[in-house]
Each structure stands twice: as structure tokens, then as C-alpha cells.
C-alpha positions in Angstrom: 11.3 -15.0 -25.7 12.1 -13.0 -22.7 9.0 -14.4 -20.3 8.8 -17.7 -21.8 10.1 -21.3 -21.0 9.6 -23.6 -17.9 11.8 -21.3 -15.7 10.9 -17.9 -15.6 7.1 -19.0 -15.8 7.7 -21.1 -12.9 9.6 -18.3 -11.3 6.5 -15.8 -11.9 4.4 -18.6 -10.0 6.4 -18.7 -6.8 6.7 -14.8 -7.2 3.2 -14.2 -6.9 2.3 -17.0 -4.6 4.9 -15.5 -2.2 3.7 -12.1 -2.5 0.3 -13.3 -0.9 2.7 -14.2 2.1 4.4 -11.3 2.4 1.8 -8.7 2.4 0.0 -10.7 4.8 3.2 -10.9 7.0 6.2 -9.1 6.3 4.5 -5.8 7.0 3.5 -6.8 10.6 6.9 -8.0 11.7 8.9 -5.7 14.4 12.3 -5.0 13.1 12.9 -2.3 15.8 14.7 -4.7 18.5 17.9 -2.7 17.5 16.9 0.8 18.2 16.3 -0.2 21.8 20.2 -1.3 22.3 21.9 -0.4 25.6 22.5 3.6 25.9 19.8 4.5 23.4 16.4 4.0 25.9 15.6 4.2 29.1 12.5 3.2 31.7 9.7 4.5 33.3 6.3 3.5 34.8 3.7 3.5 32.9 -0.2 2.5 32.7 -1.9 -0.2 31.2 -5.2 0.8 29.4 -6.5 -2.7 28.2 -5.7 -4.9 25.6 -7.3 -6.7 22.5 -6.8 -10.0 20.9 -5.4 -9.6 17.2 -5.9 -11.9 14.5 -2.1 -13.5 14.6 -1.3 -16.5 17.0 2.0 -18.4 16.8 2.5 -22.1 17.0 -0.3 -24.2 17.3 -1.4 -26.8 14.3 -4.3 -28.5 12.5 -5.4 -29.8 15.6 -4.0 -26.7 18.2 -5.2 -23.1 17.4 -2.2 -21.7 18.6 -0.9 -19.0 21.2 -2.9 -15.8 20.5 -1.2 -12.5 19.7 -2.5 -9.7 22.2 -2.8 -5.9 21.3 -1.8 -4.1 24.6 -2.2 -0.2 25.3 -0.6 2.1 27.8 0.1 5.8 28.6 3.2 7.3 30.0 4.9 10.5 30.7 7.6 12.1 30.0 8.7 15.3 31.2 5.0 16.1 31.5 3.6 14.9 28.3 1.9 12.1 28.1 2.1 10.1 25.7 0.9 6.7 24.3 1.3 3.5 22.3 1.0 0.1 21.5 2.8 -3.0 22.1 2.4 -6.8 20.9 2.8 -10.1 22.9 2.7 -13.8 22.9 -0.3 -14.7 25.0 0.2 -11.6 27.3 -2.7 -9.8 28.4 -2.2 -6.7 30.2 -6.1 -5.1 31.2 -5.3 -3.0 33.5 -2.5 -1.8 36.0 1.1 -0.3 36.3 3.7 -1.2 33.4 7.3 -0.4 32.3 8.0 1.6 29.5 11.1 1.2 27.3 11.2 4.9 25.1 13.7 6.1 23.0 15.8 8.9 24.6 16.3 10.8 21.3 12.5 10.4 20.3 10.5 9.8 24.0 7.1 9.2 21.2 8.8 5.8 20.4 8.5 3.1 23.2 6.9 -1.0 23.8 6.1 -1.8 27.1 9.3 -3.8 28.7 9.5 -7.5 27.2 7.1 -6.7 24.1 7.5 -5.8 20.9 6.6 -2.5 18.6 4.5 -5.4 15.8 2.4 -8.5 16.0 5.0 -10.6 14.7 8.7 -11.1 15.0 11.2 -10.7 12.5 11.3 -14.4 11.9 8.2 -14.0 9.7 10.4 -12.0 7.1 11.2 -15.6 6.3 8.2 -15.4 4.1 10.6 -13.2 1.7 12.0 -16.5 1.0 9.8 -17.5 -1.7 9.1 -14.4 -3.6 12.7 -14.0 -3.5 13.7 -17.3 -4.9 11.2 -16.7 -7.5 12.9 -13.2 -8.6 15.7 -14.7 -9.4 14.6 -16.6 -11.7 12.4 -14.0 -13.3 15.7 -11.9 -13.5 17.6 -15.0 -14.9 15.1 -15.3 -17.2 14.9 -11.9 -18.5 18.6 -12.1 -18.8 18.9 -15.0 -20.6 15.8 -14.3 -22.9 17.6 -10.8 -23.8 20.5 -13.1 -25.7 17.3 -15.1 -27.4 16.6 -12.0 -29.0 19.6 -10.8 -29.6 20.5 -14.0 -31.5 16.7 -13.7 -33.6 18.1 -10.7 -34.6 21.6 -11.1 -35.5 21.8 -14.8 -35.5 23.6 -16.9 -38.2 21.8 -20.4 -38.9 23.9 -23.3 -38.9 23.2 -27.2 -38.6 24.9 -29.1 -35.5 25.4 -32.4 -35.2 24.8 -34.6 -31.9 28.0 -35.4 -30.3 27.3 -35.7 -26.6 24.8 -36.8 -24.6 24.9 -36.8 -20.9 22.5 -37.3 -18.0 22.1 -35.1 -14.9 21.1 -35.2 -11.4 17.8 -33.3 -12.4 14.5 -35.1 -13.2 11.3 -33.1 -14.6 8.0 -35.3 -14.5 10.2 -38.4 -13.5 11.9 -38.0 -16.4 15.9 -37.2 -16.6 17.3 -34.0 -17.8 20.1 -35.1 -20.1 22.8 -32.3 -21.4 22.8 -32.7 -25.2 25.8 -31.1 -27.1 25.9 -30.4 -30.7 28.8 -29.9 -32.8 28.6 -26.8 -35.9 30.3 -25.5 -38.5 30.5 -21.7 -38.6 32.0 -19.2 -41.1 34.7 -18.7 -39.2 35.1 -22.2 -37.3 33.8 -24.5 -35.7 31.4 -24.1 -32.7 29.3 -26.1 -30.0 25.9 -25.2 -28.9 24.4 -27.1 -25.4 20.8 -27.7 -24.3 19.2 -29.6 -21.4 15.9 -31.4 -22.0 14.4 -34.0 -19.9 12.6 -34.7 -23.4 15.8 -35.9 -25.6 14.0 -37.7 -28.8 12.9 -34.1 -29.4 16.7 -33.3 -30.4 17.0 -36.8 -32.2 14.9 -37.1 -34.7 17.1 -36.0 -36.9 20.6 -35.9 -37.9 20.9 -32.3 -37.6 19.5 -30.3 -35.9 19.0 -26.3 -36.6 20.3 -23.5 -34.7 21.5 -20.0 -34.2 25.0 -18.7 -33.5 26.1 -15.3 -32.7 29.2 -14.7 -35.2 31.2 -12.7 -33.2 31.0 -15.2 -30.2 30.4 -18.9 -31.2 30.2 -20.2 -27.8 26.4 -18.1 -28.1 24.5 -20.5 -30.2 20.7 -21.7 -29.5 19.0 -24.9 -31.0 15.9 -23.4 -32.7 14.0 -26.3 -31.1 15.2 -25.0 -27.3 13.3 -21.5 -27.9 10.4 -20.4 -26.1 8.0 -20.4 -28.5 7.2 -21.7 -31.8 10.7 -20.9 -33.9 11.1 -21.6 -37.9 13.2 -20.6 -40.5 11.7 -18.5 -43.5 12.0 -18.5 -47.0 15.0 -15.9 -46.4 16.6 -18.0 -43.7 15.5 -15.5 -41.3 14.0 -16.8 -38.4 10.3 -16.4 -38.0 9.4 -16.6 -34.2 5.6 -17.1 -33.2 5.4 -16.8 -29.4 2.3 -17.4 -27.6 0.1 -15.2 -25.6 -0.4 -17.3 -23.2 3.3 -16.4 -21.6 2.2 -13.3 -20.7 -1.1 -14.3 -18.5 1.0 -14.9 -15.2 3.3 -12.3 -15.4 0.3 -10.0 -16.2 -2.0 -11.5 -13.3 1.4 -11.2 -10.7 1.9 -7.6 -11.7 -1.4 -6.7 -11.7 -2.5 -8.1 -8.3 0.4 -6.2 -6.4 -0.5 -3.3 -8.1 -4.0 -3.4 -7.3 -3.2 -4.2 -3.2 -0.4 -1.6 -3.1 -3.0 1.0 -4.5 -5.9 0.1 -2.5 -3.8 -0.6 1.2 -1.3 2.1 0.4 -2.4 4.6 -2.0 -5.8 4.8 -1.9 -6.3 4.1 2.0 -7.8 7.1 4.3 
């Protein structure tokens, strides 16, 4: 109930999907523009020791390979130690030659050569958190909302509502319309309304009435039995017999699994 239904399953999709962007990216952007404000650095010459091409580029498309991203290296010194490091640029190749160094005064180890950056890529590709993120929320949404599921399975009431309202949207699933279907129900202690959206109404019309759960102390919680994830019925008891399928649990499982497995080997496992 809780990893079920169109939502959160699509929300696992885009979770994982993104994921394959963010450990590619995220990790490589340079967030430390705002270390090097005004009266936290200074400057001094340094010494260009060669440079590499890396394996990011920016721009470019199906027909342009884009700007290479250059690994550049340098030595400086600073109060007689030298020291070294690495800095990143946009089709900038420094081989050889003098250079200025930006450094932090309170830690002189921390420095970019003047107009590069401490990572291949610049914060712009944390946009890649976009995806992953959108997909969260609905995995959290769906956790949430799955949580009252079961809590009405367990201490649900069964009643029968009756179709009193039927109302299109602005949504569309396989070119279809989601239409907001309200049904009407009598409970012990009133009367109550249950909602669902479907873009597949004849579902919720085949009959008069149609079964569903309430929550007794709250009758605006109430759940067709036909809007479950899952394969819902009512037993010989009246309780509600739920048969879920497996087969909600593969993406979730393959999503967590795969970040676990790249986290371990990149970060856990690495010399």
C-alpha cells in the first residue's frame, strides 16, 4: 500500500534516473566561490606545472563536441612552504609559466589559480538535483499517503457510497482525462463523502455503489476499495483482505540497491 500506485512508482523512476545524474555531476561541481569573498584571500605568484584535458566539456551539441574542461597544476609558496594544487577551466590551458594564486588566509593549503575554479564543473550543474528531488517528493507523498491506507485496512469501517459528482480536470493520463468522482455514504455516526481521481471512470460506474473504507473517528478519511494499490476485497468477516503485488517492490529495490552499491564501491570501499 505504502510503495504502490501510479505516483510513488513513478516517483521511484525519476528518483533513480536522477541519481545516475547526480553522482556523475553533482560531486564535481565547485561550490567554494564563497570562501574566496573580499578580505578572506589574498594573491601571490605562482608556477604553472602543466595541464590535462578532463573528461567534462561544456556547451557543444549533437553536431559540436563542446568546450573541453582543462585540469591545470601549479606550485606556490607561502611563507616558505610550498605548496600545491589544482584548478579547472573552460578551454584554458596553462603548460607552463608564471600564474596567480588566490589562497585562503586562514588555510594558505586552499587556493585556484586567479579566474578558475577549485572543480570541473560549476555550480550550475547542481541543477541535476532537480530530478531526483522532484521524484522524492513524491516517494515521500506517497509513503505518507500509503500510511493512512493502512491505517484505514486496519481500523477501517466499510460502507457503500453512492456517485454524486463527477467532474473533469486539467490532467490527462494516456490522453485520457482525469475526472474527480465524489461519492456520497452513510456512516454510523453520519453522513460522509469519499473522493477519487481516475482518468479511468467506468471503473467507479459499474455499479450503483460502490465499496469503501471510512475512518470513524474522521469521516472526511474514507478510500474507495477500488482506488487501493493493490488487489483489495472484502472477506467473509467484512474485513478487508488486501493482496498487493510483488511487483511494487522491484523499483524501489533496484533504486536503493544501486546507490547503495556506488556509494560502497566510490566511497566506502575506495583506496
Amino acid at each position: 500500500m505504502m510503495l504502490g500506485g501510479a505516483a510513488p512508482q513513478i516517483g521511484w523512476l525519476l528518483f533513480g534516473f536522477g541519481t545516475i545524474f547526480v553522482w556523475g555531476f553533482a560531486p564535481h561541481a565547485d561550490f567554494s566561490g564563497w570562501r574566496f569573498r573580499a578580505g578572506s584571500f589574498a594573491r601571490t605568484a605562482g608556477q604553472s606545472v602543466g595541464c590535462v584535458q578532463t573528461h567534462f566539456t561544456e556547451g557543444g551539441s549533437e553536431s559540436s563536441p563542446g568546450t573541453p574542461i582543462y585540469e591545470n597544476h601549479y606550485r606556490y609558496t607561502i611563507a616558505g612552504q610550498e605548496l600545491g594544487g589544482v584548478s579547472y577551466a573552460k578551454g584554458r590551458c596553462v603548460t607552463g609559466g608564471p600564474v596567480t594564486v588566490d589562497y585562503l588566509l586562514a588555510e594558505p593549503a586552499v587556493s585556484r589559480i586567479a579566474g578558475m575554479r577549485r572543480r570541473p564543473l560549476s555550480p550550475l550543474a547542481s541543477l541535476v538535483l532537480v530530478l531526483p528531488a522532484a521524484g522524492l517528493i513524491m516517494i515521500i507523498t506517497g509513503l505518507v499517503k500509503g500510511r493512512g491506507y493502512v491505517r484505514l485496512l486496519r481500523e477501517g469501517v466499510p460502507a457503500e457510497g453512492r456517485l454524486i459528482d463527477k467532474v473533469p480536470t486539467n490532467m490527462r493520463v494516456n490522453n485520457r482525462v482525469v475526472y474527480r468522482m465524489t461519492f456520497e455514504y452513510t456512516a454510523l455516526s453520519g453522513a460522509g463523502r469519499a473522493t477519487v481521481r481516475t482518468h479511468q471512470p467506468e471503473w467507479f460506474e459499474d455499479e450503483p455503489q460502490k465499496l469503501l473504507l471510512y475512518d470513524p473517528g474522521d469521516l472526511e478519511k474514507a478510500q474507495l476499495l477500488g482506488s487501493f494499490a493493490g488487489t483489495l476485497e472484502l472477506g467473509e468477516g467484512g474485513q478487508p483482505v488486501a493482496r498487493g503485488s510483488l511487483a511494487f517492490l522491484f523499483v524501489p529495490a533496484l533504486v536503493v540497491l544501486g546507490n547503495a552499491w556506488y556509494v560502497y564501491r566510490h566511497w566506502i570501499a575506495a583506496p
